[in-house]
N, CA, C and O atoms as a CHARMM CRD file, in Angstrom:
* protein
*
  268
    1    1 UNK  N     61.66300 -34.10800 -75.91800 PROA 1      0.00000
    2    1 UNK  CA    60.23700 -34.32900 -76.09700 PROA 1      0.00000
    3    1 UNK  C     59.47900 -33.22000 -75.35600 PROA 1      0.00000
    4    1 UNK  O     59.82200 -32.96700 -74.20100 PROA 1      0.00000
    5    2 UNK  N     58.51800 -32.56800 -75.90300 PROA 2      0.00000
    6    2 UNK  CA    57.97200 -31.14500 -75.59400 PROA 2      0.00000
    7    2 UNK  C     56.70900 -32.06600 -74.44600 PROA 2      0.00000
    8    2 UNK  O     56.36300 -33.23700 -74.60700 PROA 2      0.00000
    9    3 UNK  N     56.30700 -31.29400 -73.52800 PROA 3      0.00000
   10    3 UNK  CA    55.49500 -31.60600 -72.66100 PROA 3      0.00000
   11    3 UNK  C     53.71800 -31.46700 -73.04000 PROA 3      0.00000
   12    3 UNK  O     53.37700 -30.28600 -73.09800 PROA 3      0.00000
   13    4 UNK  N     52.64100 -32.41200 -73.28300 PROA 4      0.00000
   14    4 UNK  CA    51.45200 -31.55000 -73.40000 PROA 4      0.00000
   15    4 UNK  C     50.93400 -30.48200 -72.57900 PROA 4      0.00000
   16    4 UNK  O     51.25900 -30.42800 -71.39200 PROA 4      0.00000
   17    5 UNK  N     50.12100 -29.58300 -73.11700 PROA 5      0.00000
   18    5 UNK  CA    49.79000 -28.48600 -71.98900 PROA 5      0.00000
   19    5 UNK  C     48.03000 -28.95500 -71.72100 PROA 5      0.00000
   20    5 UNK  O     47.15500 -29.05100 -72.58100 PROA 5      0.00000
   21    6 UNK  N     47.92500 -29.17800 -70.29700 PROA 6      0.00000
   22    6 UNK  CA    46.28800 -29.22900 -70.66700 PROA 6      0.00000
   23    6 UNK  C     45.50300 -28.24000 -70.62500 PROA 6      0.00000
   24    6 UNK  O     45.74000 -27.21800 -69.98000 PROA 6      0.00000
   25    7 UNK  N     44.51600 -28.43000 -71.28600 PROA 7      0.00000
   26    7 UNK  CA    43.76600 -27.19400 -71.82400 PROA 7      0.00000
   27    7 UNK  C     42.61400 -26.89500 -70.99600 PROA 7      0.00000
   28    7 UNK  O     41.76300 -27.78300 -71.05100 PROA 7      0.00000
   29    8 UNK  N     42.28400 -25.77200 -70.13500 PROA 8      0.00000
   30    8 UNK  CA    41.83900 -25.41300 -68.80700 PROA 8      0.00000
   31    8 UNK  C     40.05000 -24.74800 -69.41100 PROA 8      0.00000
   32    8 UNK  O     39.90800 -23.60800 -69.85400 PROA 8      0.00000
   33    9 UNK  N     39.53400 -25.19900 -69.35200 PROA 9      0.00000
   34    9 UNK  CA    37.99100 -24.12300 -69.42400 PROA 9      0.00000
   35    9 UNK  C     37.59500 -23.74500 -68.20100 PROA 9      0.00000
   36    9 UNK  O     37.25400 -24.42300 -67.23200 PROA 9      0.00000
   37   10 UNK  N     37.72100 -21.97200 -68.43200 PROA 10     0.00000
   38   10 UNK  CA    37.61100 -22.01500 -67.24800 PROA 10     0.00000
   39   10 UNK  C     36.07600 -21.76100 -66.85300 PROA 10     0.00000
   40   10 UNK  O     35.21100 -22.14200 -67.64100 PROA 10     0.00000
   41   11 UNK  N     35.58100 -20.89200 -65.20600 PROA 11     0.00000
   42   11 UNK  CA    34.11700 -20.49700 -65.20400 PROA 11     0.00000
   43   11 UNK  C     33.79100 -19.59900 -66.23400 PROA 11     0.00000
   44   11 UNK  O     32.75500 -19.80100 -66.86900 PROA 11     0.00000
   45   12 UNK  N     34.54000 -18.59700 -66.51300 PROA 12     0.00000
   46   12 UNK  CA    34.19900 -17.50400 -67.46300 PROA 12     0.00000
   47   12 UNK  C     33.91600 -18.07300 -68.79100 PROA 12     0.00000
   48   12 UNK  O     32.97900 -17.60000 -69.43400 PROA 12     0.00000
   49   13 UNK  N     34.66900 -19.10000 -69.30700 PROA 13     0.00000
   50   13 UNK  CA    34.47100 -19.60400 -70.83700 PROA 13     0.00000
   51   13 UNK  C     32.96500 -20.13500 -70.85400 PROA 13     0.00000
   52   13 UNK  O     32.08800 -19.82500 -71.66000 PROA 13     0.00000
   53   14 UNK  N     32.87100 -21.05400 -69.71300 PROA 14     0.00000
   54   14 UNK  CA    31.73300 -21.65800 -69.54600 PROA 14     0.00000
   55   14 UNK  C     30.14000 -20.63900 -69.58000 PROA 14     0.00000
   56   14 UNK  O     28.97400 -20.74000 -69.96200 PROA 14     0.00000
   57   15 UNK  N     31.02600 -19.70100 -68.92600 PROA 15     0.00000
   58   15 UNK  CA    29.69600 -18.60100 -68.76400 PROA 15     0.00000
   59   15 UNK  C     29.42700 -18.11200 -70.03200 PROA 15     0.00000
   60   15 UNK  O     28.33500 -18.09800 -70.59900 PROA 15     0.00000
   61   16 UNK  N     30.79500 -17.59800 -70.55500 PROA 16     0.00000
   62   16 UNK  CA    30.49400 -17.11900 -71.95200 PROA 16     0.00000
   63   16 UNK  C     29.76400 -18.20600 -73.02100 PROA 16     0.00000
   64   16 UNK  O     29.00100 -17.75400 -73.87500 PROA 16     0.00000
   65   17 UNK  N     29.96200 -19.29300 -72.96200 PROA 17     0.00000
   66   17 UNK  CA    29.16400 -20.39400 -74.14300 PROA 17     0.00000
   67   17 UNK  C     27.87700 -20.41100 -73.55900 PROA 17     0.00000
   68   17 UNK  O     26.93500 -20.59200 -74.33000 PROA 17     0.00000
   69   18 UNK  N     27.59100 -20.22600 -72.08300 PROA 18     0.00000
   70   18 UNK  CA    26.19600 -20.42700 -72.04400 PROA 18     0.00000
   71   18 UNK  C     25.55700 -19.11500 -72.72000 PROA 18     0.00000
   72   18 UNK  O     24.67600 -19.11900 -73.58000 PROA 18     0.00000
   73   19 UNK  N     25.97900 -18.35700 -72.34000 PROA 19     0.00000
   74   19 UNK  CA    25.70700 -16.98400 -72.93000 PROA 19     0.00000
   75   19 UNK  C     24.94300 -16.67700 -74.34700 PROA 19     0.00000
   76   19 UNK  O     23.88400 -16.15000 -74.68400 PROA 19     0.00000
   77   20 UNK  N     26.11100 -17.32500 -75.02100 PROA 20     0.00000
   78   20 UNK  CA    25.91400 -17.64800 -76.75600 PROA 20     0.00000
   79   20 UNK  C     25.15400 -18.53700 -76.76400 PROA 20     0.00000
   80   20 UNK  O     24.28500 -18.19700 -77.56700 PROA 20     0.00000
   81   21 UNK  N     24.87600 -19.64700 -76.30500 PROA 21     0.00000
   82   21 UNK  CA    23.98300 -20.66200 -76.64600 PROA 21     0.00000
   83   21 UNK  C     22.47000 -19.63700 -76.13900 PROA 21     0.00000
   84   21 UNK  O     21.41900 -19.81600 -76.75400 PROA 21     0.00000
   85   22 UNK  N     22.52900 -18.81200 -75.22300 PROA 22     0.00000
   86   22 UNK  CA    21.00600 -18.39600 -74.76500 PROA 22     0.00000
   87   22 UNK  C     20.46700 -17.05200 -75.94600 PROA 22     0.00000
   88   22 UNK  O     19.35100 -16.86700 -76.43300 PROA 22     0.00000
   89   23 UNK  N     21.50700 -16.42300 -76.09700 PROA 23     0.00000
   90   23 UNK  CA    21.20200 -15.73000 -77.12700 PROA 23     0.00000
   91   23 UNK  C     20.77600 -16.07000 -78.74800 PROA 23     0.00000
   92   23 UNK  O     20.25300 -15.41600 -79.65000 PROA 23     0.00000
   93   24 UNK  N     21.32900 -17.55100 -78.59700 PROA 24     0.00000
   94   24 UNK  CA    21.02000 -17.86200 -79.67300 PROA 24     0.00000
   95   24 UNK  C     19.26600 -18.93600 -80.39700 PROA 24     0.00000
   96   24 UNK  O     18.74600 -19.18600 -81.48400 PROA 24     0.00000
   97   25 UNK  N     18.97400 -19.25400 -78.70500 PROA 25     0.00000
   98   25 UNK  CA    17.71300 -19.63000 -78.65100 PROA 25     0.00000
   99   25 UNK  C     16.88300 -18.37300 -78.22000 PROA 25     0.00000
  100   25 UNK  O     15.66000 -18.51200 -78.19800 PROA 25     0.00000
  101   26 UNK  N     17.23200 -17.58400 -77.99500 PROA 26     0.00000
  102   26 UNK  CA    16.43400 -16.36400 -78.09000 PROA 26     0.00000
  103   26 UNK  C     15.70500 -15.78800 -79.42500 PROA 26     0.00000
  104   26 UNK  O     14.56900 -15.31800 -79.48200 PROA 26     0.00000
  105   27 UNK  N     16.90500 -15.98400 -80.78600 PROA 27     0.00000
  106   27 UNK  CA    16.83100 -15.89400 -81.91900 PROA 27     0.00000
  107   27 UNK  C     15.83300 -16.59800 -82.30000 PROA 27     0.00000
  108   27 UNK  O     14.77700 -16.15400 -82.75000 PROA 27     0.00000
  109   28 UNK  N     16.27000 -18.30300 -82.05500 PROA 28     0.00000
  110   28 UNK  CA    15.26900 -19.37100 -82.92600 PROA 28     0.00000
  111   28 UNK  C     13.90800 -19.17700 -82.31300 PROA 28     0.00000
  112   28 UNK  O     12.95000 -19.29200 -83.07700 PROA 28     0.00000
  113   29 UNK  N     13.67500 -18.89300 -81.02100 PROA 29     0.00000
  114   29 UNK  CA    12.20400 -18.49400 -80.39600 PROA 29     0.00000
  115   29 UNK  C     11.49800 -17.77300 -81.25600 PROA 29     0.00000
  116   29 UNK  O     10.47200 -18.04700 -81.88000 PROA 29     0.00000
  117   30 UNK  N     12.27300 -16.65700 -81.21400 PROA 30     0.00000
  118   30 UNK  CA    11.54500 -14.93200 -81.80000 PROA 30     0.00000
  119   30 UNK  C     11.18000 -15.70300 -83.21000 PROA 30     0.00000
  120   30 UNK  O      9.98700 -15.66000 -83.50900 PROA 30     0.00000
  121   31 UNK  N     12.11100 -16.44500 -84.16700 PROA 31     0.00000
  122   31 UNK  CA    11.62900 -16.72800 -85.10700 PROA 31     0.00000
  123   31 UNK  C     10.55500 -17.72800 -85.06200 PROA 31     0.00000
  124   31 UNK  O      9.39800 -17.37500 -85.28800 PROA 31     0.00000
  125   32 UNK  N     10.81200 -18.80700 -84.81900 PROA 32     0.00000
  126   32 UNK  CA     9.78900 -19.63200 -84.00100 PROA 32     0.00000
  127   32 UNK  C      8.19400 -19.01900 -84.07400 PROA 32     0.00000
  128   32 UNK  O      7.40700 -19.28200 -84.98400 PROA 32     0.00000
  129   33 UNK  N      7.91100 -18.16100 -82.93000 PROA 33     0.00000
  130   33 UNK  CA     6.71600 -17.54100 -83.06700 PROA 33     0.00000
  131   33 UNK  C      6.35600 -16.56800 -84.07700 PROA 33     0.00000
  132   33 UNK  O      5.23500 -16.11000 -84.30000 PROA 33     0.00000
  133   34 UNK  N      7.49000 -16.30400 -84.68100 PROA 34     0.00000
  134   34 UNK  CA     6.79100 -15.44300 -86.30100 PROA 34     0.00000
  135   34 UNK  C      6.18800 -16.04500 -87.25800 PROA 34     0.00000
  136   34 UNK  O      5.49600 -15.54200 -88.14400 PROA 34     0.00000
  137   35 UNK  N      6.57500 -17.65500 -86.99700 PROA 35     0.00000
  138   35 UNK  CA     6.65400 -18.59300 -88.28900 PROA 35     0.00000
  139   35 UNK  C      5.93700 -19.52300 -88.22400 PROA 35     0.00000
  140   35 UNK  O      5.86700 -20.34200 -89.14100 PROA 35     0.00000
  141   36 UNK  N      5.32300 -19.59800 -87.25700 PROA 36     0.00000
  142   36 UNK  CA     3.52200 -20.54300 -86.52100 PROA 36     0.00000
  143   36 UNK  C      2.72500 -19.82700 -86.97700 PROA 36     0.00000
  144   36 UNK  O      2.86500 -18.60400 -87.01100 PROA 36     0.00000
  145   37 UNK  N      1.46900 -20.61500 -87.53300 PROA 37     0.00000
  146   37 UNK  CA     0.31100 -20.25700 -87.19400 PROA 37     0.00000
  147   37 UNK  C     -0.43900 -20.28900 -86.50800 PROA 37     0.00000
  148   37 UNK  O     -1.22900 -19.36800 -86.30400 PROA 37     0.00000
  149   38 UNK  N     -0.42700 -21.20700 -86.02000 PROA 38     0.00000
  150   38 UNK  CA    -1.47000 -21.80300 -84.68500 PROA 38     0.00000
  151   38 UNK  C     -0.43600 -20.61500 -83.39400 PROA 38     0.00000
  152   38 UNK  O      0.75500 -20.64600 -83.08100 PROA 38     0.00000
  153   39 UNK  N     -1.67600 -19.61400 -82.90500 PROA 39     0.00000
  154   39 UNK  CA    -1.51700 -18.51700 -82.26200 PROA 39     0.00000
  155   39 UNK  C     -1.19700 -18.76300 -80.90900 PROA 39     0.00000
  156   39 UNK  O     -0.58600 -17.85900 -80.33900 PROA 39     0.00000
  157   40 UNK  N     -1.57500 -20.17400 -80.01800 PROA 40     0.00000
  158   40 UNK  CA    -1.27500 -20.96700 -79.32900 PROA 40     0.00000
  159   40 UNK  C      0.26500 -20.83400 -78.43000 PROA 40     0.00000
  160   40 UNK  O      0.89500 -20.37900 -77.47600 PROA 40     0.00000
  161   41 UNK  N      0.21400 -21.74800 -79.78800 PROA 41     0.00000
  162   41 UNK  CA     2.22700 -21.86700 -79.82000 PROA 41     0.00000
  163   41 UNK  C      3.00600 -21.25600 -80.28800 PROA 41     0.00000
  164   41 UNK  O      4.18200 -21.44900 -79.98200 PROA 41     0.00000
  165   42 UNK  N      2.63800 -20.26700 -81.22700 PROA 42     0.00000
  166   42 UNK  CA     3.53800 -18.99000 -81.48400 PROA 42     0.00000
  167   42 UNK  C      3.50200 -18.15400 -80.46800 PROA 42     0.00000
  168   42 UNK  O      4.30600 -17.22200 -80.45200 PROA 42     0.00000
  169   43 UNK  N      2.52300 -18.32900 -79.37700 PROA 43     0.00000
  170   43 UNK  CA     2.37700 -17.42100 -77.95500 PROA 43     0.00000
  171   43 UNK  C      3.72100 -17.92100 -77.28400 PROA 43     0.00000
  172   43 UNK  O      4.57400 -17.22000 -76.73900 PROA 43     0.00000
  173   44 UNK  N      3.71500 -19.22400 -77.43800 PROA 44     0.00000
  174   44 UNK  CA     4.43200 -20.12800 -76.18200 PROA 44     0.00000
  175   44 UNK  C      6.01400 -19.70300 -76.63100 PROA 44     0.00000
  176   44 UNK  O      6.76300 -19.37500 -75.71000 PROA 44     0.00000
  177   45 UNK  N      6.36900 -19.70000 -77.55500 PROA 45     0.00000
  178   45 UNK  CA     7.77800 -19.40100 -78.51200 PROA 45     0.00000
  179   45 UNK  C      8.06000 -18.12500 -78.04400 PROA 45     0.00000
  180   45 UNK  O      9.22700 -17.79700 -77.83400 PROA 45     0.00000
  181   46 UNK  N      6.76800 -17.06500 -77.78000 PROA 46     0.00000
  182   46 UNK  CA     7.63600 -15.40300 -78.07400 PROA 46     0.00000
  183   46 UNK  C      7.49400 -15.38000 -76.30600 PROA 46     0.00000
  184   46 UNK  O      7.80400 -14.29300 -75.81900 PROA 46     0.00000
  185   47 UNK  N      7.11700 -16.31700 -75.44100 PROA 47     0.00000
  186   47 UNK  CA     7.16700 -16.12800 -73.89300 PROA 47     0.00000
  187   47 UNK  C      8.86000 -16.63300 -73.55500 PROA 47     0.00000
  188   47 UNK  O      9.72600 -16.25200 -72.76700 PROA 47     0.00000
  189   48 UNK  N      8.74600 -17.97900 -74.90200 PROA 48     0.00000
  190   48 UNK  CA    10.07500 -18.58400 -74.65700 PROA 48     0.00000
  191   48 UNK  C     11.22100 -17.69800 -74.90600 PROA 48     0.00000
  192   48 UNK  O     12.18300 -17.89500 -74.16400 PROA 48     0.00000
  193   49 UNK  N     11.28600 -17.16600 -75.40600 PROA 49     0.00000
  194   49 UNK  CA    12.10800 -15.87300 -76.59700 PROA 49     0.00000
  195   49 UNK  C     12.23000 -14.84100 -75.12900 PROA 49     0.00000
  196   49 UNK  O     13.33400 -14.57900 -74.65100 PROA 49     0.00000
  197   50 UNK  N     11.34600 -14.48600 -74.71500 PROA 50     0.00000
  198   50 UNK  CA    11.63500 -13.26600 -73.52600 PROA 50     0.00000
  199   50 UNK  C     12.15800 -14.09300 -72.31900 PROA 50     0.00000
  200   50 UNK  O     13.04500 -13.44700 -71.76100 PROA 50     0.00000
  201   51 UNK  N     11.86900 -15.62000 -71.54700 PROA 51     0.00000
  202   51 UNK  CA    12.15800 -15.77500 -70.54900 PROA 51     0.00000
  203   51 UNK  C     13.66500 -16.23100 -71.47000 PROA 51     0.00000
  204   51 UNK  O     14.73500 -15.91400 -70.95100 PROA 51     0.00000
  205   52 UNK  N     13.67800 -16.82600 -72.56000 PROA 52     0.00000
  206   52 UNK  CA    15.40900 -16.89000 -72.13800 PROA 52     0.00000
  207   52 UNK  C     16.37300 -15.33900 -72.56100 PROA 52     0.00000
  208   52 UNK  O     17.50400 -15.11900 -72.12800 PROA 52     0.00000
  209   53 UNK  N     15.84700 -14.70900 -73.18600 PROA 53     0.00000
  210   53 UNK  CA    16.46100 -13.15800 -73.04300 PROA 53     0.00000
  211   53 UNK  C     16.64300 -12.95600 -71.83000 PROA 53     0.00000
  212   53 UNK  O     17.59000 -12.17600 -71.73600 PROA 53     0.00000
  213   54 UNK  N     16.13400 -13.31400 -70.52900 PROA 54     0.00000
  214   54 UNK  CA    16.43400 -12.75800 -69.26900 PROA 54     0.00000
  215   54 UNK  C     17.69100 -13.42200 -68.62300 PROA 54     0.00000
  216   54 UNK  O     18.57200 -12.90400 -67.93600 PROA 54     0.00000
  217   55 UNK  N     17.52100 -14.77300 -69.05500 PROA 55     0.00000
  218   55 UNK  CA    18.83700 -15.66400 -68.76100 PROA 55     0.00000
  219   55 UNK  C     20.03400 -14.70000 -69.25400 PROA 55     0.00000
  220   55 UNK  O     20.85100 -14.28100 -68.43400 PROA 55     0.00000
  221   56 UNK  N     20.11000 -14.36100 -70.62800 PROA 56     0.00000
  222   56 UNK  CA    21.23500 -14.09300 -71.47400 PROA 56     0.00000
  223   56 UNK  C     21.29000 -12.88000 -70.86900 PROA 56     0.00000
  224   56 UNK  O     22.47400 -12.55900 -70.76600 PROA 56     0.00000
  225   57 UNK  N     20.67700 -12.18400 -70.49000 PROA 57     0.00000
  226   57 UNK  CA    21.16100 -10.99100 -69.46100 PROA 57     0.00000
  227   57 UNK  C     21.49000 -11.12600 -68.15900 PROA 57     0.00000
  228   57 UNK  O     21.98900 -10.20500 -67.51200 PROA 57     0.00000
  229   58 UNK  N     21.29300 -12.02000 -67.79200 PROA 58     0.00000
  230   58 UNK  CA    21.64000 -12.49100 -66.44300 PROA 58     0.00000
  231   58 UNK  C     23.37300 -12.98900 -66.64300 PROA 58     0.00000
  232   58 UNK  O     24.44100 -12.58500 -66.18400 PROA 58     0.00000
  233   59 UNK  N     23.04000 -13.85100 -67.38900 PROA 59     0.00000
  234   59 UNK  CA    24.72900 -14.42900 -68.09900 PROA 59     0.00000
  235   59 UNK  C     25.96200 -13.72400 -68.42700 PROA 59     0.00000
  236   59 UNK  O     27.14000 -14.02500 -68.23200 PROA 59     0.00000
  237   60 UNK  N     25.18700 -12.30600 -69.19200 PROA 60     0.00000
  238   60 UNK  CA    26.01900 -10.91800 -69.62400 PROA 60     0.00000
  239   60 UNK  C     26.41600 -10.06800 -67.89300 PROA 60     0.00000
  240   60 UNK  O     27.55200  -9.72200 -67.56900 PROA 60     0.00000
  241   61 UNK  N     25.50800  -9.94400 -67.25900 PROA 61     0.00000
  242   61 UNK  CA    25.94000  -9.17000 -66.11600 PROA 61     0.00000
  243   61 UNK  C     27.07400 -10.01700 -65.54600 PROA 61     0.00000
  244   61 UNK  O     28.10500  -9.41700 -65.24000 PROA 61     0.00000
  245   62 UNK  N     27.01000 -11.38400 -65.36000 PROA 62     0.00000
  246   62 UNK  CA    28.15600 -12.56600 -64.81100 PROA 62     0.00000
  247   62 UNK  C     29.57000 -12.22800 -65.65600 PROA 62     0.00000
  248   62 UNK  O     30.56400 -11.94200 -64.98800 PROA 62     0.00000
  249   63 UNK  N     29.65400 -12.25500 -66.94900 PROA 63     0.00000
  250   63 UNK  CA    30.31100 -11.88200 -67.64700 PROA 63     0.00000
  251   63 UNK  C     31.13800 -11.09000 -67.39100 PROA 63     0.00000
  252   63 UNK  O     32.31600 -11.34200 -67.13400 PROA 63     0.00000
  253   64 UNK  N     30.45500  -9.67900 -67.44000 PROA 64     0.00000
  254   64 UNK  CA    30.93100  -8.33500 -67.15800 PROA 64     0.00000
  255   64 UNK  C     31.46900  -8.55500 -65.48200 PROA 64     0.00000
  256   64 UNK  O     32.20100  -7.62300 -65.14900 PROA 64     0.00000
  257   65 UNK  N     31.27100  -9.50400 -64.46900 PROA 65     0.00000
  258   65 UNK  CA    31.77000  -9.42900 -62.94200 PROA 65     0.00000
  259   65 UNK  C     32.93200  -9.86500 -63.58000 PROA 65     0.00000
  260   65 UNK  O     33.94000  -9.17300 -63.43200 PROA 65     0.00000
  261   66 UNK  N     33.00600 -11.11300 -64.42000 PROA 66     0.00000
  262   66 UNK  CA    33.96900 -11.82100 -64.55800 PROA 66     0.00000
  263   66 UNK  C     35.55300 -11.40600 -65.12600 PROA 66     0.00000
  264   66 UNK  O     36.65500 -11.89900 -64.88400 PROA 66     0.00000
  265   67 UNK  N     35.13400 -10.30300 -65.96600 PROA 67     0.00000
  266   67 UNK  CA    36.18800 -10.16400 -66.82300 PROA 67     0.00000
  267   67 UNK  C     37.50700  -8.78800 -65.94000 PROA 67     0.00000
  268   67 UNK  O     38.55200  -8.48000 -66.51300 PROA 67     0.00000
């Protein structure tokens, strides 16, 4: 009978999915504020869009320590 192996996530994986998940609300932001009219909240979307771009670069430099 073969043994299970358990399956380890490590910090780096973790870093890397946050990573992808921030880059990827970076996307829906930028679109987000293209796709409002009310000038308001298409403001609030393209602030959202740059403060989490800073995360996802923050995440990428972690990355790059990590690997």
């Amino acid at each position: 009978m073969s043994e299970k192996k358990e399956l380890v996530i490590t910090t780096r994986d973790r870093v890397l999915r946050a990573w992808q998940n921030s880059t990827e609300l970076v996307r829906d932001f930028e679109v987000y504020s293209k796709e409002i009219d009310e000038k308001e909240i298409a403001r609030m979307f393209d602030k959202f869009a740059e403060d989490e771009g800073h995360h996802a670069a923050k995440l990428l430099e972690l990355l790059h320590e990590l690997s």
